[in-house]
Biopython code that builds the backbone (N, CA, C, O; Angstrom):
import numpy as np
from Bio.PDB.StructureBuilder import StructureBuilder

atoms = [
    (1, "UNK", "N", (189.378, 245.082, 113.192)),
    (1, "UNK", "CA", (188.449, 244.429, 112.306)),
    (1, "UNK", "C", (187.068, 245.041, 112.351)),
    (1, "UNK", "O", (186.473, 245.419, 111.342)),
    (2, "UNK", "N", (186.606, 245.112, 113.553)),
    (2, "UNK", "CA", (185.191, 245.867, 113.980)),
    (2, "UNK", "C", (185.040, 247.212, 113.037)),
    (2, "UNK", "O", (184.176, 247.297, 112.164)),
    (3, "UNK", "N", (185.925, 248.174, 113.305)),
    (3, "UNK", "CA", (185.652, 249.491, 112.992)),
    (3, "UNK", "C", (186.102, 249.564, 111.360)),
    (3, "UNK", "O", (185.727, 250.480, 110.629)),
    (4, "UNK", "N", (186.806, 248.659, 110.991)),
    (4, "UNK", "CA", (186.775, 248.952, 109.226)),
    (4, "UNK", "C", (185.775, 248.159, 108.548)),
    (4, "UNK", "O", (185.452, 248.356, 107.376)),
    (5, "UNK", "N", (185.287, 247.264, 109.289)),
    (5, "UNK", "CA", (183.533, 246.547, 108.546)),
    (5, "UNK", "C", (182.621, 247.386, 108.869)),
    (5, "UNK", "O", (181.541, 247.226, 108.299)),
    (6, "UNK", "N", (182.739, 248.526, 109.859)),
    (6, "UNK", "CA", (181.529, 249.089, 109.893)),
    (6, "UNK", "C", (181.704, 250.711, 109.246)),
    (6, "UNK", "O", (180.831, 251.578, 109.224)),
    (7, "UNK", "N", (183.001, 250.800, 108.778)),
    (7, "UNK", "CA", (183.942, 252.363, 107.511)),
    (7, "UNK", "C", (183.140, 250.911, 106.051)),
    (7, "UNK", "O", (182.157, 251.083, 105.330)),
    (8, "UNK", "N", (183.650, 250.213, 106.094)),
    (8, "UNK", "CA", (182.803, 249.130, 104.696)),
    (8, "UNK", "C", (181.041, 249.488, 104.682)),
    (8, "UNK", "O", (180.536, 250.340, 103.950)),
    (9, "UNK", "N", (180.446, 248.812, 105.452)),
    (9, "UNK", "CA", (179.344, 249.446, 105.432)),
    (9, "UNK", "C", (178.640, 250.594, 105.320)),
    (9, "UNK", "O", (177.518, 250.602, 104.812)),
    (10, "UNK", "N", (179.358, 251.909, 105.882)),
    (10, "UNK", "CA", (179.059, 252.647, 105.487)),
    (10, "UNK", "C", (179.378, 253.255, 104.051)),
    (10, "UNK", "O", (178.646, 254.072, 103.491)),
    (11, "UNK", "N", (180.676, 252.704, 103.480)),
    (11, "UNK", "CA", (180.532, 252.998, 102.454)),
    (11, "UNK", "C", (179.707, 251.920, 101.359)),
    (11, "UNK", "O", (180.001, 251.898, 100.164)),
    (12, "UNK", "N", (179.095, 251.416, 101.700)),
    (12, "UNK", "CA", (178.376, 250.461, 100.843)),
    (12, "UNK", "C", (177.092, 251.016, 100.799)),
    (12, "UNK", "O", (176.548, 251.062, 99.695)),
    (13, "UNK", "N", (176.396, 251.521, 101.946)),
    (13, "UNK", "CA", (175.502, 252.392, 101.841)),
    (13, "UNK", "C", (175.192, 253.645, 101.238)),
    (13, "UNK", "O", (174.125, 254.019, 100.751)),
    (14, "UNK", "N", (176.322, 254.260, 101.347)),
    (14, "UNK", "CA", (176.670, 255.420, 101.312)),
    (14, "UNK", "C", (176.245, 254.784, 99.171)),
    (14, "UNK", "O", (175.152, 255.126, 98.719)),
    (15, "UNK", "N", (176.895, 254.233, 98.553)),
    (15, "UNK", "CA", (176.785, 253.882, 97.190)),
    (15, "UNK", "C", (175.416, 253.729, 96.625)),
    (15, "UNK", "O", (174.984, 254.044, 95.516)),
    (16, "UNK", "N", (174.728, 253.069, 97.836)),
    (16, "UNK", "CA", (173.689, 252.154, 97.068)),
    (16, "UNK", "C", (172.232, 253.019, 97.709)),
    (16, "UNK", "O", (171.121, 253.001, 97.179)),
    (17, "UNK", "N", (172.512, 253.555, 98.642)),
    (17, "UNK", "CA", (171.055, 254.087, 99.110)),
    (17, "UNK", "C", (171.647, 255.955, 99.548)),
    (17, "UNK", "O", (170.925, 256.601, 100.307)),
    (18, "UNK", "N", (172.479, 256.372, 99.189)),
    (18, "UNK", "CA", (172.670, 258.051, 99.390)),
    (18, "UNK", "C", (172.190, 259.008, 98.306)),
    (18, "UNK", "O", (171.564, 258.783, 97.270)),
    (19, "UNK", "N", (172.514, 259.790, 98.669)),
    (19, "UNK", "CA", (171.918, 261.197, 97.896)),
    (19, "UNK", "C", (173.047, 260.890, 96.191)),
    (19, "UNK", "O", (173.979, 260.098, 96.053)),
    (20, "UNK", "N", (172.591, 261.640, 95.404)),
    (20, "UNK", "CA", (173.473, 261.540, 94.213)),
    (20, "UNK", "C", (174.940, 262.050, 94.174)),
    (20, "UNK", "O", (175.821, 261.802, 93.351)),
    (21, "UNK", "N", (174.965, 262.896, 95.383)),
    (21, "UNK", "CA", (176.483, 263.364, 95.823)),
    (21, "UNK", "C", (176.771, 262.349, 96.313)),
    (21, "UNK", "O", (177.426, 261.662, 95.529)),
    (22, "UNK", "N", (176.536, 261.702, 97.643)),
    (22, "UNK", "CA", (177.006, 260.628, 98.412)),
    (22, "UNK", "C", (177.527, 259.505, 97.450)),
    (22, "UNK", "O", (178.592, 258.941, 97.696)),
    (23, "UNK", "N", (176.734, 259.168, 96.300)),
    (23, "UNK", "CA", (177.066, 257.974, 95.733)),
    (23, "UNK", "C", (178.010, 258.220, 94.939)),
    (23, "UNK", "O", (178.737, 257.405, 94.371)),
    (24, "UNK", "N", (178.026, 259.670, 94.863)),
    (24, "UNK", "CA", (179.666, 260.155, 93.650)),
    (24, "UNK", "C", (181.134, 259.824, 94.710)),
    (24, "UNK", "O", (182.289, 259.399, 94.695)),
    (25, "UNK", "N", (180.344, 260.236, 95.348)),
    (25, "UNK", "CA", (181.772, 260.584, 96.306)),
    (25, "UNK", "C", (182.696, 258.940, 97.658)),
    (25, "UNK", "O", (183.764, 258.741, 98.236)),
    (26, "UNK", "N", (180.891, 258.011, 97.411)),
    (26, "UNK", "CA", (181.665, 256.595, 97.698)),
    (26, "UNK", "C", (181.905, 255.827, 97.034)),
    (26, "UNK", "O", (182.328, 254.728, 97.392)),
    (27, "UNK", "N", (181.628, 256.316, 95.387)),
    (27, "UNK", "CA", (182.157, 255.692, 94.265)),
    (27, "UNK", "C", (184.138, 256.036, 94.049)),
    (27, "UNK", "O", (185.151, 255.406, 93.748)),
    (28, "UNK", "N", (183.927, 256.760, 94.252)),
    (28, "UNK", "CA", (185.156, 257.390, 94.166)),
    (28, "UNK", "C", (186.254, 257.135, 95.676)),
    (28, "UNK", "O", (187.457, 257.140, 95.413)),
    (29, "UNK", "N", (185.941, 256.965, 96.885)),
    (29, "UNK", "CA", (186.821, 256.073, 97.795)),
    (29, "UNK", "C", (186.038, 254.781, 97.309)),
    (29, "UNK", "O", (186.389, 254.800, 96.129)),
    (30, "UNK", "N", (185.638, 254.243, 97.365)),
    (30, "UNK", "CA", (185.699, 252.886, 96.685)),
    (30, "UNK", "C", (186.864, 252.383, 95.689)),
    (30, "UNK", "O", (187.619, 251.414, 95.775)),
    (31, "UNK", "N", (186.728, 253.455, 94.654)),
    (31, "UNK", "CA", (187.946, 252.881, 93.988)),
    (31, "UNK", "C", (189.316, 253.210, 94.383)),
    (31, "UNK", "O", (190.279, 252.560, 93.976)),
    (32, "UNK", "N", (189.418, 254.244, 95.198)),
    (32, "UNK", "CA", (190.544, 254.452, 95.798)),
    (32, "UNK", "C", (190.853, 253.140, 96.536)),
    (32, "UNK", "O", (191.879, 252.570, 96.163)),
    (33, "UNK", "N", (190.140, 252.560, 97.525)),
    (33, "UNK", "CA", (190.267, 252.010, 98.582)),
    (33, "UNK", "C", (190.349, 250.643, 97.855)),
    (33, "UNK", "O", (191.323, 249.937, 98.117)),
    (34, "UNK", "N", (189.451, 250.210, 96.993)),
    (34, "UNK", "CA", (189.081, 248.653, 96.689)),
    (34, "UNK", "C", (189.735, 248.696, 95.053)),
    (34, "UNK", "O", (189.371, 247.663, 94.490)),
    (35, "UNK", "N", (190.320, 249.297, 94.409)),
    (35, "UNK", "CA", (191.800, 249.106, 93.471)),
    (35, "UNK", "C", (193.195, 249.066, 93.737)),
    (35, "UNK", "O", (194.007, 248.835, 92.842)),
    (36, "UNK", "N", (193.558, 249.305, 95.063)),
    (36, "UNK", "CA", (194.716, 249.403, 95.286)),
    (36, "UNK", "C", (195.106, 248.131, 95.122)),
    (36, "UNK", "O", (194.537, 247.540, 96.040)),
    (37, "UNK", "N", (195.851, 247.198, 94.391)),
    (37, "UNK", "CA", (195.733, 245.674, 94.473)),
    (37, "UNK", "C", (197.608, 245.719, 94.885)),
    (37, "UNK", "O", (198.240, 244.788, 94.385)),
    (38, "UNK", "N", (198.312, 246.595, 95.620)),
    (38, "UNK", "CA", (199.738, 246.496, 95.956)),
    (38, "UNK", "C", (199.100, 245.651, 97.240)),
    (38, "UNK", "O", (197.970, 245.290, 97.569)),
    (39, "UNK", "N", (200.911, 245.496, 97.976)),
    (39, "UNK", "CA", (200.773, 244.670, 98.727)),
    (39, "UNK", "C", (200.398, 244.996, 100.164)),
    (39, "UNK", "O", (200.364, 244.328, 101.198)),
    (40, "UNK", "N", (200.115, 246.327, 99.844)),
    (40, "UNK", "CA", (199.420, 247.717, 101.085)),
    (40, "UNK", "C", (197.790, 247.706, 100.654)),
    (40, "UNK", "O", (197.056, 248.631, 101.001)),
    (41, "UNK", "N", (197.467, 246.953, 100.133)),
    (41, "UNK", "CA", (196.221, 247.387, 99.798)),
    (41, "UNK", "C", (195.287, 246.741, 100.599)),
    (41, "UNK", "O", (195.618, 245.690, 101.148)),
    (42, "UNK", "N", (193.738, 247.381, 100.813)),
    (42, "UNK", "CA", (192.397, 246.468, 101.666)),
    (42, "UNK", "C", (192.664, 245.149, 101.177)),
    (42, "UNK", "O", (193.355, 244.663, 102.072)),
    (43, "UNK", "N", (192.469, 243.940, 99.927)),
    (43, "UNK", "CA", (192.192, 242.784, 99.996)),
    (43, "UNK", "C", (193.033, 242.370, 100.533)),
    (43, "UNK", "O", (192.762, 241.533, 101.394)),
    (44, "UNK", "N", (194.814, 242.823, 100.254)),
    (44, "UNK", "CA", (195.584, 241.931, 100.949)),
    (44, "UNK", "C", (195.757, 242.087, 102.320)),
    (44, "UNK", "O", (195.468, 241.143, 103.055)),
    (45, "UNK", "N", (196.143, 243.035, 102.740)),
    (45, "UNK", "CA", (195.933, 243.163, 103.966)),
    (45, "UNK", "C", (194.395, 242.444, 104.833)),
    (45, "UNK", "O", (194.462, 241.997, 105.978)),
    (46, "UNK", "N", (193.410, 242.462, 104.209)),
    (46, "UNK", "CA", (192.125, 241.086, 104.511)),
    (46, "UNK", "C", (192.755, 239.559, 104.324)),
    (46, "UNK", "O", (192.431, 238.625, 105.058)),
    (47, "UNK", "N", (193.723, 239.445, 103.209)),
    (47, "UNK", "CA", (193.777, 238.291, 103.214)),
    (47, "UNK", "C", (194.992, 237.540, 104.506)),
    (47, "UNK", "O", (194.960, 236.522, 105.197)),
    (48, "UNK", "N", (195.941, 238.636, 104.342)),
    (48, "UNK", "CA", (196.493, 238.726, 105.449)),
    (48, "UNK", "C", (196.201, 238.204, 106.885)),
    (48, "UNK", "O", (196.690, 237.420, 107.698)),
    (49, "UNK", "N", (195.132, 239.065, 106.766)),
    (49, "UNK", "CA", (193.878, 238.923, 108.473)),
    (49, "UNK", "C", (193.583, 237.759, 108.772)),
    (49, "UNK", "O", (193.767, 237.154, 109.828)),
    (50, "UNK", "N", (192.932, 237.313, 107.457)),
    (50, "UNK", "CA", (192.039, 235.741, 107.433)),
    (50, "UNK", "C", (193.086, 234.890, 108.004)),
    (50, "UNK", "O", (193.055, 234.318, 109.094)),
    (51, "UNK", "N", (194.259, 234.881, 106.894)),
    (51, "UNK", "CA", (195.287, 233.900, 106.827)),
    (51, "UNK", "C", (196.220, 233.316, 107.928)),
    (51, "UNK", "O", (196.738, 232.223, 108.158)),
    (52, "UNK", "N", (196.184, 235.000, 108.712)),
    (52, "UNK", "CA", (197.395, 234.757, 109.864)),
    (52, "UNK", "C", (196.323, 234.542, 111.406)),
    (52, "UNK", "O", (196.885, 234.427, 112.495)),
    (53, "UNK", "N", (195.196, 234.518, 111.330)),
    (53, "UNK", "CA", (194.141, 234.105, 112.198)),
    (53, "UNK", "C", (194.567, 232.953, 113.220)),
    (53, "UNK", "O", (194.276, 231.772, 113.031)),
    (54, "UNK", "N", (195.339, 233.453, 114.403)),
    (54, "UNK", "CA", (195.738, 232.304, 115.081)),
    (54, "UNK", "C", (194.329, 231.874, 116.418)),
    (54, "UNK", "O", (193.912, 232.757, 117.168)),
    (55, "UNK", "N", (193.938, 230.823, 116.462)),
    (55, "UNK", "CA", (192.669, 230.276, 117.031)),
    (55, "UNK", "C", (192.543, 230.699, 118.635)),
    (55, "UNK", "O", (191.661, 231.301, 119.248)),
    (56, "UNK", "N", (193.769, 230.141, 119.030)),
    (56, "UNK", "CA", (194.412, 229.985, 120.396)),
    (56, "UNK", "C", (194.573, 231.681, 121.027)),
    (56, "UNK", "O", (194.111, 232.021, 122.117)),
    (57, "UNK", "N", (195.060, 232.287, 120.414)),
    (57, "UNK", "CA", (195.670, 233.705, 120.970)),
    (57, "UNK", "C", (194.144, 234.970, 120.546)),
    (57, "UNK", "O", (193.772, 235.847, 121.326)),
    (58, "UNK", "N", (193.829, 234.833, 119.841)),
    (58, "UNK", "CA", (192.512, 235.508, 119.048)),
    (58, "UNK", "C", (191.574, 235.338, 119.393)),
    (58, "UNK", "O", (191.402, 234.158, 119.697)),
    (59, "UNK", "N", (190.187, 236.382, 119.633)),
    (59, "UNK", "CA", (188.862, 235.365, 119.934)),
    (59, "UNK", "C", (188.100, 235.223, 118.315)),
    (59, "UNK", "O", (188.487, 235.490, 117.177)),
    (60, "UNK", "N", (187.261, 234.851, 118.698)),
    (60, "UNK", "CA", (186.677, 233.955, 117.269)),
    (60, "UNK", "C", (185.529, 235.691, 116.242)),
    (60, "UNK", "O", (185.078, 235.899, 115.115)),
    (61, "UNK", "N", (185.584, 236.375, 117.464)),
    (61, "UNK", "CA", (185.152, 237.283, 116.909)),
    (61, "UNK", "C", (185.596, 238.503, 115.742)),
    (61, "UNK", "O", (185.068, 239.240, 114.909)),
    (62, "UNK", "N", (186.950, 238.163, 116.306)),
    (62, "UNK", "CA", (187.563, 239.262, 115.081)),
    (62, "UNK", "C", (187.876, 238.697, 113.534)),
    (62, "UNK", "O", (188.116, 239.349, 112.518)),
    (63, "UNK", "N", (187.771, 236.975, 113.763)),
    (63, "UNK", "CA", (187.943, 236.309, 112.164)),
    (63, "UNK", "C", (186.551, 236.584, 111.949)),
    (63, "UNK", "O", (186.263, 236.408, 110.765)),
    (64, "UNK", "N", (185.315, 237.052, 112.849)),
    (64, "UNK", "CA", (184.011, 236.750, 112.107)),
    (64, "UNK", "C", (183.785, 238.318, 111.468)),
    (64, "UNK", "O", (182.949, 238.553, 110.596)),
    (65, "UNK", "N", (184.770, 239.443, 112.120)),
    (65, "UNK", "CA", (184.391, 240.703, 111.647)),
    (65, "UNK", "C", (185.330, 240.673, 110.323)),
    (65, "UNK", "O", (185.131, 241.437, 109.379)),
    (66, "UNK", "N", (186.226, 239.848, 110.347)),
    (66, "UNK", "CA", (187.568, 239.936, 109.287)),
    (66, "UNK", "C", (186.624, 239.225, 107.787)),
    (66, "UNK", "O", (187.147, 239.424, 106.690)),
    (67, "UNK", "N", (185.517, 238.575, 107.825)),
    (67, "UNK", "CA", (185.339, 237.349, 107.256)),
    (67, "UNK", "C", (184.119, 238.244, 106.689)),
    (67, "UNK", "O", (183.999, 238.306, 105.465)),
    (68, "UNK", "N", (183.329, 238.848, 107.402)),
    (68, "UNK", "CA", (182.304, 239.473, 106.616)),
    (68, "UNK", "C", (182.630, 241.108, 106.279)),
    (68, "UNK", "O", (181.788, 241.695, 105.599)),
    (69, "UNK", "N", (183.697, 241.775, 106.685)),
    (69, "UNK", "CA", (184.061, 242.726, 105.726)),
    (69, "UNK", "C", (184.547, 242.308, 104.426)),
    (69, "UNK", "O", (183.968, 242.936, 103.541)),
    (70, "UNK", "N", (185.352, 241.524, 104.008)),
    (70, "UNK", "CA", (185.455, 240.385, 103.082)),
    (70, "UNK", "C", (184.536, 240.648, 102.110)),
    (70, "UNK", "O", (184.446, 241.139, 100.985)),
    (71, "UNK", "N", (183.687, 239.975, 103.237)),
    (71, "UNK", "CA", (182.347, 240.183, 101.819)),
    (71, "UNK", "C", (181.779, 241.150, 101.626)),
    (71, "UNK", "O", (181.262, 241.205, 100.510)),
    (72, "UNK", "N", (181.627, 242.057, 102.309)),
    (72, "UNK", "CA", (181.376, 243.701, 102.120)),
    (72, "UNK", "C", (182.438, 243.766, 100.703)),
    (72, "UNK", "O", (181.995, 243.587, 99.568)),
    (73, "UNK", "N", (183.335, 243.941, 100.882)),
    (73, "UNK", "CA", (184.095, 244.453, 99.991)),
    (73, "UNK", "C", (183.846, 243.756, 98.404)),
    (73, "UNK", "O", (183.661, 244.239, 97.287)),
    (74, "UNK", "N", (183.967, 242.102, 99.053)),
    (74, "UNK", "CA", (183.235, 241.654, 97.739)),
    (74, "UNK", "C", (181.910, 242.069, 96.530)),
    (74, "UNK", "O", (181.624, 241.885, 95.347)),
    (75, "UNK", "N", (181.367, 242.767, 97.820)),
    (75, "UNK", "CA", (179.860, 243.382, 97.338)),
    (75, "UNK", "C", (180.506, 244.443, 96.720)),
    (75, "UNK", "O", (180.696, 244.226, 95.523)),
    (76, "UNK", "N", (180.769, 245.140, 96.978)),
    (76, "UNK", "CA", (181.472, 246.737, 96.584)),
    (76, "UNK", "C", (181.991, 246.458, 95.268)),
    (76, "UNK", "O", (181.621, 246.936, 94.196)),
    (77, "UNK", "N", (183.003, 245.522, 95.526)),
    (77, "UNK", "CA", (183.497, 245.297, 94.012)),
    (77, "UNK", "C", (182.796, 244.829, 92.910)),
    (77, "UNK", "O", (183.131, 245.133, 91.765)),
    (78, "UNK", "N", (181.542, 243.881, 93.248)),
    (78, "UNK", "CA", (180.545, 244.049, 92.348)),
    (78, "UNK", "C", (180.018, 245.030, 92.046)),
    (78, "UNK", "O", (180.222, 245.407, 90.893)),
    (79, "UNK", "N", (179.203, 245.791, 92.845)),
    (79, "UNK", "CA", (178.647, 247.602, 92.212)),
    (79, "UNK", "C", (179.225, 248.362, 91.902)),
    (79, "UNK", "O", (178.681, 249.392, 91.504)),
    (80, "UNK", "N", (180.871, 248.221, 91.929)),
    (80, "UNK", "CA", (181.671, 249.057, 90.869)),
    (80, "UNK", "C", (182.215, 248.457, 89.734)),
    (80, "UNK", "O", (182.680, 249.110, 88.800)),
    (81, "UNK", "N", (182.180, 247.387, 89.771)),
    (81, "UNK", "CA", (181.867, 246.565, 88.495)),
    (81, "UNK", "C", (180.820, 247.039, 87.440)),
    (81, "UNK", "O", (180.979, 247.365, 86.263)),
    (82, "UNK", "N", (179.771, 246.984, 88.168)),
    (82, "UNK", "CA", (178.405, 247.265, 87.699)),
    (82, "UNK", "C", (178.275, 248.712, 86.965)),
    (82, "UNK", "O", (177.885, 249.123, 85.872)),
    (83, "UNK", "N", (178.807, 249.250, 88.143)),
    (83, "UNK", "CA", (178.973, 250.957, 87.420)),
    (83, "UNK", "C", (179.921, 251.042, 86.212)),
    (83, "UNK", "O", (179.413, 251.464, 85.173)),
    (84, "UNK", "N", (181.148, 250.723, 86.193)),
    (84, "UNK", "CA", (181.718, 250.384, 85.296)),
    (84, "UNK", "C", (181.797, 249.633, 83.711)),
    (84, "UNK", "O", (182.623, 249.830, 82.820)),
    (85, "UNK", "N", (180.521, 248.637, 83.739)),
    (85, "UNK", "CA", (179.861, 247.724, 83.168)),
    (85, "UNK", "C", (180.804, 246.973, 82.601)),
    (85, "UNK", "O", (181.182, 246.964, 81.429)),
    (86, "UNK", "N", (181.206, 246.256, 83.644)),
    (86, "UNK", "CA", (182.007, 245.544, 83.491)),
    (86, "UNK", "C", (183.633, 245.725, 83.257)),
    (86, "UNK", "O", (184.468, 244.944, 82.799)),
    (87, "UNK", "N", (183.718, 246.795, 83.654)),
    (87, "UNK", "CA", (185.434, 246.992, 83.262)),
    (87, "UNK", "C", (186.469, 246.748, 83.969)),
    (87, "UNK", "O", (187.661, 246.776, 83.664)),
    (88, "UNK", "N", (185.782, 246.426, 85.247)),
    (88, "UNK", "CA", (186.860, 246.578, 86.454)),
    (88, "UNK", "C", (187.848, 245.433, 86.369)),
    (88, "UNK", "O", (187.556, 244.355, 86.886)),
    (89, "UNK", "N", (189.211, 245.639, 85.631)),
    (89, "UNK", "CA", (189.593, 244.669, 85.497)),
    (89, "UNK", "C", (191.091, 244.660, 86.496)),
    (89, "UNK", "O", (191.618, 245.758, 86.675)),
    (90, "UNK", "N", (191.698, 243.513, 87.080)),
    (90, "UNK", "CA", (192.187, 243.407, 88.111)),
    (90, "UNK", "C", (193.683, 242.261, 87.357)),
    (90, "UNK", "O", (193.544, 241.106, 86.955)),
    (91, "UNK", "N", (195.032, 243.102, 87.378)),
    (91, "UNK", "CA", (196.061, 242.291, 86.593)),
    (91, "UNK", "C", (196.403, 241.328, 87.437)),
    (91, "UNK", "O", (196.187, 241.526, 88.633)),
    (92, "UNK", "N", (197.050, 239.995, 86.981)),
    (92, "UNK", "CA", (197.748, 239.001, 87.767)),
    (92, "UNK", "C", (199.320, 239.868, 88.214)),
    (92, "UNK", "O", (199.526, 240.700, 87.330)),
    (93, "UNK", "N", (199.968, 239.894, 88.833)),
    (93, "UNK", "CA", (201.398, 239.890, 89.178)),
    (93, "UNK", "C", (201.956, 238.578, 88.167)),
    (93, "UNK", "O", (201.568, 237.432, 87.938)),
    (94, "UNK", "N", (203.208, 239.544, 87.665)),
    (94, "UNK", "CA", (204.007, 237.916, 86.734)),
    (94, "UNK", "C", (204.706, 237.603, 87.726)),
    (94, "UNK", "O", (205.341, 238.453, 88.350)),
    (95, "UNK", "N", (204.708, 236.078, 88.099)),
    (95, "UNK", "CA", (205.489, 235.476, 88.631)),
    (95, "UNK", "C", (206.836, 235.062, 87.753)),
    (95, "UNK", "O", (207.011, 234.706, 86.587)),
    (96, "UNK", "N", (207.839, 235.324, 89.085)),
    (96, "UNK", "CA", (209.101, 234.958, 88.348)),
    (96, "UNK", "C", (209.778, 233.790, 87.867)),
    (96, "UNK", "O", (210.130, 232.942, 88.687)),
    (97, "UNK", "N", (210.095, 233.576, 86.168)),
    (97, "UNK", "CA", (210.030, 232.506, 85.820)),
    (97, "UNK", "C", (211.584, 231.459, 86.458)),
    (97, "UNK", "O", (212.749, 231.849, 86.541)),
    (98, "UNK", "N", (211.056, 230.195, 86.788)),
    (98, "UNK", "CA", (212.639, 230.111, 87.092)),
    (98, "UNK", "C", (213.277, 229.466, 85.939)),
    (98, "UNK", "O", (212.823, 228.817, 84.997)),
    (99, "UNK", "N", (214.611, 229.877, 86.326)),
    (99, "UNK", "CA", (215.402, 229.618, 84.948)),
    (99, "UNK", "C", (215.716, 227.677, 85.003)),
    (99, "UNK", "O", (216.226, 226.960, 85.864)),
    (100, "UNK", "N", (215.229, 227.440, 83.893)),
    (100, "UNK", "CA", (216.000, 225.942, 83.762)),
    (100, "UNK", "C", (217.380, 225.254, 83.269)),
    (100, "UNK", "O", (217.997, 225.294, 82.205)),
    (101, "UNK", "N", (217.635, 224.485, 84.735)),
    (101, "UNK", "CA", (219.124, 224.327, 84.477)),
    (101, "UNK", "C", (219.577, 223.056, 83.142)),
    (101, "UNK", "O", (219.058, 222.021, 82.723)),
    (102, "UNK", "N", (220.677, 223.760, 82.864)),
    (102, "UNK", "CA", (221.103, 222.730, 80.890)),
    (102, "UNK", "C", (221.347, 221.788, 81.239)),
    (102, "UNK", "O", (221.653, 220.897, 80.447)),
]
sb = StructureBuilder()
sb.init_structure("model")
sb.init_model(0)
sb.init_chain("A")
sb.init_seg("    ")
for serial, (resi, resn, name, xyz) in enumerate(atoms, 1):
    if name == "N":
        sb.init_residue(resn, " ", resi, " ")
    sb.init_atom(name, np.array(xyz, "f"), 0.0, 1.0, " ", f" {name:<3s}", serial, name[0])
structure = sb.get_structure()
């Protein structure tokens, strides 16, 4: 949890305060990293984190690093939003309909 909130941060920096290369080039893992919406991808695998957070076995520190990369990422996905102006658009999965019995 530690070391990918602080790979988040740097790429959040890297976007918002780098050289005009830097911001090409964490625009671009950004969307690599923060579009993947399979079931291998950063959010789920975060949501994953959050979700399976057992209290007892865990210390409280790794839901707090799990919880604010989160929002790192949340941020990210806003400023590529932003860059985008607005396009970043993100599909639902169709859920499978169930069939109704006659």
């Amino acid at each position: 949890g530690g070391m990918l909130k602080e790979m988040l941060y740097v790429l959040d920096a890297a976007m918002n305060q780098g050289t005009e290369m830097d911001q090409r080039v964490a625009y671009q893992l950004a969307l690599a990293v923060l579009a993947d919406d399979t079931d291998e991808g950063l959010l789920r695998m975060m949501h994953v984190a959050v979700k399976s957070f057992v209290p007892n076995k865990q210390p409280r520190s790794h839901l707090e690093d799990t919880v604010e990369g989160v929002s790192v990422v949340l941020k990210l996905l806003g400023s590529l939003d932003k860059k985008l102006n607005g396009g970043m658009v993100f599909q639902r999965k169709e859920r499978k309909k169930k069939k109704k019995k006659a």
